[in-house]
C-alpha positions as CSV (number, residue, x, y, z in Angstrom):
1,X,73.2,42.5,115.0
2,X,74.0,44.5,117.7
3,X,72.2,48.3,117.7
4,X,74.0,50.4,115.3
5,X,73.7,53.5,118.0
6,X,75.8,51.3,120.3
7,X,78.7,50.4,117.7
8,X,78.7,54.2,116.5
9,X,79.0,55.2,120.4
10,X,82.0,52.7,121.0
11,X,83.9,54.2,117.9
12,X,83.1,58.2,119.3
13,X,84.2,57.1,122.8
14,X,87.4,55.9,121.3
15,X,88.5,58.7,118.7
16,X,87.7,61.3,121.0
17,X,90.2,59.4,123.5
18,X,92.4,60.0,121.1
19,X,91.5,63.3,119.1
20,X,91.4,61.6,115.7
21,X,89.5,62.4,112.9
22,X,87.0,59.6,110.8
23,X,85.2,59.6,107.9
24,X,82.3,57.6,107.3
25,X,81.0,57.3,103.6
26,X,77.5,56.4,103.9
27,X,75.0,55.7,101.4
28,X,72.5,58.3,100.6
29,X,69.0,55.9,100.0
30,X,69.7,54.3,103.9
31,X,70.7,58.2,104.9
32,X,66.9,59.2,103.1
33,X,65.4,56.2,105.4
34,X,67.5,56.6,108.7
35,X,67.5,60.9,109.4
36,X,67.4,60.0,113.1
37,X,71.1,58.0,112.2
38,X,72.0,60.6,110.3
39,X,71.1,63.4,112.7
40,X,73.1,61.5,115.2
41,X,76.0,61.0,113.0
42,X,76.0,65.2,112.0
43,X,76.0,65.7,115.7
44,X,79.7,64.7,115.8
45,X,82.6,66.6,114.4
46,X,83.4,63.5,111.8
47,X,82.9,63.7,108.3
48,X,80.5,62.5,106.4
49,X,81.1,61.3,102.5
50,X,79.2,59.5,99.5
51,X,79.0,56.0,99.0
52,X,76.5,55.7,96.3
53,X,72.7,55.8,95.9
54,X,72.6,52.6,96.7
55,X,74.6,49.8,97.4
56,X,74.9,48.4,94.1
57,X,78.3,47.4,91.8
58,X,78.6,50.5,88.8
59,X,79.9,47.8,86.4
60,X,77.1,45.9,86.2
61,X,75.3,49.2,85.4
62,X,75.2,51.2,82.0
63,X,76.6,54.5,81.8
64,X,73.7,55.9,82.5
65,X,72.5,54.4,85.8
66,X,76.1,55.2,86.7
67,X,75.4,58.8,86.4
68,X,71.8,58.6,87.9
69,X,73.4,56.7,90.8
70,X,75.5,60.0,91.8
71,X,73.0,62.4,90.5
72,X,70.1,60.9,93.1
73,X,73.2,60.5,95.5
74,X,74.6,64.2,95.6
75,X,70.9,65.3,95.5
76,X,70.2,63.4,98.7
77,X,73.0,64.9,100.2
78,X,72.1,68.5,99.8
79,X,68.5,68.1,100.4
80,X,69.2,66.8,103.8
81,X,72.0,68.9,103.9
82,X,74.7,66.5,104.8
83,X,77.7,67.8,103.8
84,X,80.5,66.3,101.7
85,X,83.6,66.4,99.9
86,X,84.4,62.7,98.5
87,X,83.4,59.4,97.4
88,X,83.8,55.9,97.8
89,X,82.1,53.7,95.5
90,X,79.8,50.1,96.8
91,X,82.5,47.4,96.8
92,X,85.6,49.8,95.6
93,X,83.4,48.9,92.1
94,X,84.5,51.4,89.9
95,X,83.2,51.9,85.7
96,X,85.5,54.2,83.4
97,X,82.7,56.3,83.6
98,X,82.5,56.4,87.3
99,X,85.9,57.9,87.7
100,X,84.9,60.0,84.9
101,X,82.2,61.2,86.8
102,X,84.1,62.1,90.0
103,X,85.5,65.1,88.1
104,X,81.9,66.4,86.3
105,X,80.5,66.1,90.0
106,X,83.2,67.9,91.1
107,X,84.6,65.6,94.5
108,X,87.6,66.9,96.1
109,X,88.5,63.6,96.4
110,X,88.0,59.3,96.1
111,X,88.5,56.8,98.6
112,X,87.7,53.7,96.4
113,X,90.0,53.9,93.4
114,X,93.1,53.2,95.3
115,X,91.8,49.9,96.4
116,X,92.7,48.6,92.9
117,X,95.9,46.8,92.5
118,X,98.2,49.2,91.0
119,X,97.7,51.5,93.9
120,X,97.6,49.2,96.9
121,X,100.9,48.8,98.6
122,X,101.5,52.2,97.9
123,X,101.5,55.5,100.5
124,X,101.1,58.5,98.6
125,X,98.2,60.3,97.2
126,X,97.4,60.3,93.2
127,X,95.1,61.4,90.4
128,X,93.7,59.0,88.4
129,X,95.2,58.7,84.7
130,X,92.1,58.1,82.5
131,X,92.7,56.6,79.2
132,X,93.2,59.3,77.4
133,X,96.3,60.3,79.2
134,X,94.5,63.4,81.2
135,X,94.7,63.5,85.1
136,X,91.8,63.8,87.5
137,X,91.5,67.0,89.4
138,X,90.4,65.1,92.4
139,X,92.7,63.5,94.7
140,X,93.0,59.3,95.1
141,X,93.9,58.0,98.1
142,X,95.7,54.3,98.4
143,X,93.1,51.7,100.5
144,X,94.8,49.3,102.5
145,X,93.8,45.9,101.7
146,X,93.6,45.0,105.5
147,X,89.9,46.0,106.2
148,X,87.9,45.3,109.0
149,X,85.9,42.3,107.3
150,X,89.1,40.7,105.7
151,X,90.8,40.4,109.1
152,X,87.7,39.5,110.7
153,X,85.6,37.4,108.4
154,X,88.2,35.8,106.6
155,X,91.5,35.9,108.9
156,X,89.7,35.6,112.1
157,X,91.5,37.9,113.9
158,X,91.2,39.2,117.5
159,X,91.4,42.3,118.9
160,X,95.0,42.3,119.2
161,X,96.0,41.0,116.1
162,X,93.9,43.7,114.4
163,X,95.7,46.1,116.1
164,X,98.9,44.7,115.4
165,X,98.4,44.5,111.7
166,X,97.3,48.2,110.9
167,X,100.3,49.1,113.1
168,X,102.5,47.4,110.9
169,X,101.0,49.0,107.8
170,X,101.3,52.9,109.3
171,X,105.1,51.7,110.5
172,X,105.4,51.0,106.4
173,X,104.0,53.7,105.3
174,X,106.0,56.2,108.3
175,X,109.1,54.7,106.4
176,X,108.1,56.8,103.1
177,X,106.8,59.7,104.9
178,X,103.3,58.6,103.5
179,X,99.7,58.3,104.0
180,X,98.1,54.7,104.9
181,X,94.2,54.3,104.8
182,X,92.3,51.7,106.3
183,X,88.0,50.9,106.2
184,X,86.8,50.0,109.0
185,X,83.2,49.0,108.9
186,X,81.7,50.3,111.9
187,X,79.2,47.2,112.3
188,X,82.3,45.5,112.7
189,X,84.8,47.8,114.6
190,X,82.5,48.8,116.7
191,X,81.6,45.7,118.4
192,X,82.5,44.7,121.9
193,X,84.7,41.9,120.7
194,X,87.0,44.7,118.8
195,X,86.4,47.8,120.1
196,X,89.7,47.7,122.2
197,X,92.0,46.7,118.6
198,X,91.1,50.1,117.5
199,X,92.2,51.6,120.6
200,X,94.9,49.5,120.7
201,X,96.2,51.0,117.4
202,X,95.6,54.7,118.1
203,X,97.7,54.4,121.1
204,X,100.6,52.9,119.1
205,X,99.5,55.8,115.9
206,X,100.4,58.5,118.8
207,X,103.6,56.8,119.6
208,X,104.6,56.9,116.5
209,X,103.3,61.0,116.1
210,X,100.5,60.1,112.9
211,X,98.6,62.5,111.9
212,X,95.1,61.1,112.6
213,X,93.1,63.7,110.3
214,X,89.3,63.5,108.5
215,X,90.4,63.1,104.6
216,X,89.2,66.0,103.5
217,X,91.5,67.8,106.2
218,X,94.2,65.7,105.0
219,X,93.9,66.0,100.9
220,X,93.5,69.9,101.8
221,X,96.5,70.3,103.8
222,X,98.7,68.2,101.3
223,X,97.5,69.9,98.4
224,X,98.6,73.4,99.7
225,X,101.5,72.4,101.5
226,X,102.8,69.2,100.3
227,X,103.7,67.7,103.9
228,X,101.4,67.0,107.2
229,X,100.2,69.2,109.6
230,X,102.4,69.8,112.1
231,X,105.5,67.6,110.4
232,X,103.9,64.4,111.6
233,X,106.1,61.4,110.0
234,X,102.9,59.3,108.5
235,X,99.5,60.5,107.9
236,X,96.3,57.9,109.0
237,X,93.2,58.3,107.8
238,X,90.5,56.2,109.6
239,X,87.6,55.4,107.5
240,X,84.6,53.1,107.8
241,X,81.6,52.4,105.6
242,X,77.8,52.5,106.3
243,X,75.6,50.7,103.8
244,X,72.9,49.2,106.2
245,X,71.5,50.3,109.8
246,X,69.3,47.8,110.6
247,X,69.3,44.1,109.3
248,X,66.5,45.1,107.2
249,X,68.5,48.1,105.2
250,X,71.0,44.7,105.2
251,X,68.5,42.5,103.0
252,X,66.9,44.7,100.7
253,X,70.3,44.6,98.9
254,X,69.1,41.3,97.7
């Protein structure tokens, strides 16, 4: 495993390149271990978001530990003061309670729900319907299904063929005037190996004139305007998930 300071350096090298925003939802029991990471990580004008207490799949959980999970989560967040707007649940793992939560926690937005099948292949934002027909006040954004780990671990994919593949999902979503989202795991983005496919694809984004925002910036803007900041034709939000810093954080999972 290659030193997490060194992937997260390739990645800031690389956005600032291209003055794009990221957002990296991280989660709050390896923040409590890690505050020189975190520190680090605050340095940067890239947002930080939830990802959980800890790592761990809210179905297998009672309602309960579902709400304990956000409640130690948000309270981690504040008493470090690491700011945060949205959420992103371990595994896109969602409970009807989680969602539930999202509103009584008051998140401006979720990252994780739109990973589901109803919502991927889509390019516009939503509010979740719950089952009782009411709307969720915060804002869902569509997850590509072409992560880092999915063309990497189980297409084998180079750089170039990365690259090539999240182009072809922002050209998709450009046709529909829309918003395309795409995790990208820094531990594996941000290796030598790929570095250059996410370079690669921010040059062809700015051909192309995305709108490369955090998404809080992004679900703000929309929300109060209803287009993209400076009538960009596709909005791409860049987002990558940190759930282990060292190969330690990595077993105690298990």
């Amino acid at each position: 495993m290659q030193p997490y300071h060194k992937l997260l350096d390739r990645i800031f090298t690389t956005l600032e390149e291209f003055d794009c925003g990221f957002t990296f939802p991280l989660v709050a029991s390896i923040a409590e271990k890690h505050q020189d990471y975190v520190t680090y990580l605050k340095s940067y004008p890239y947002e930080i978001a939830i990802h959980g207490y800890k790592h761990v799949r809210y179905q297998h959980l009672t309602p309960k530990q579902v709400e304990q999970e956000l409640q130690f989560a948000t309270q981690t967040f504040q008493k470090y003061k690491i700011p945060y707007k949205g959420f992103r649940a371990p595994y896109n793992n969602y409970s009807e309670e989680t969602r539930q939560l999202l509103d009584k926690y008051d998140f401006l937005w979720d990252i994780g729900i739109g990973y589901q099948p109803p919502y991927q292949g889509t390019f516009q934002f939503f509010n979740y319907q719950y089952e009782n027909g009411k709307k969720s006040n915060y804002t869902c954004v569509p997850l590509n299904k072409l992560s880092d780990d999915l063309m990497i671990d189980s297409y084998n994919f180079s750089a170039k063929q990365i690259a090539k593949a999240l182009t072809n999902q922002l050209l998709k979503a450009k046709k529909e005037n829309g918003v395309v989202m795409f995790d990208l795991h820094p531990i594996r983005i941000g290796r030598r190996e790929y570095i250059s496919g996410l370079q690669l694809f921010l040059e062809q984004a700015h051909k192309e004139e995305a709108w490369l925002p955090s998404v809080t910036e992004a679900v703000e803007y929309w929300r109060k305007h209803k287009n993209w900041k400076h009538d960009a034709p596709v909005c791409c939000l860049l987002t990558g998930d940190i759930d282990n810093f060292t190969f330690w954080d990595y077993l105690r999972r298990f």
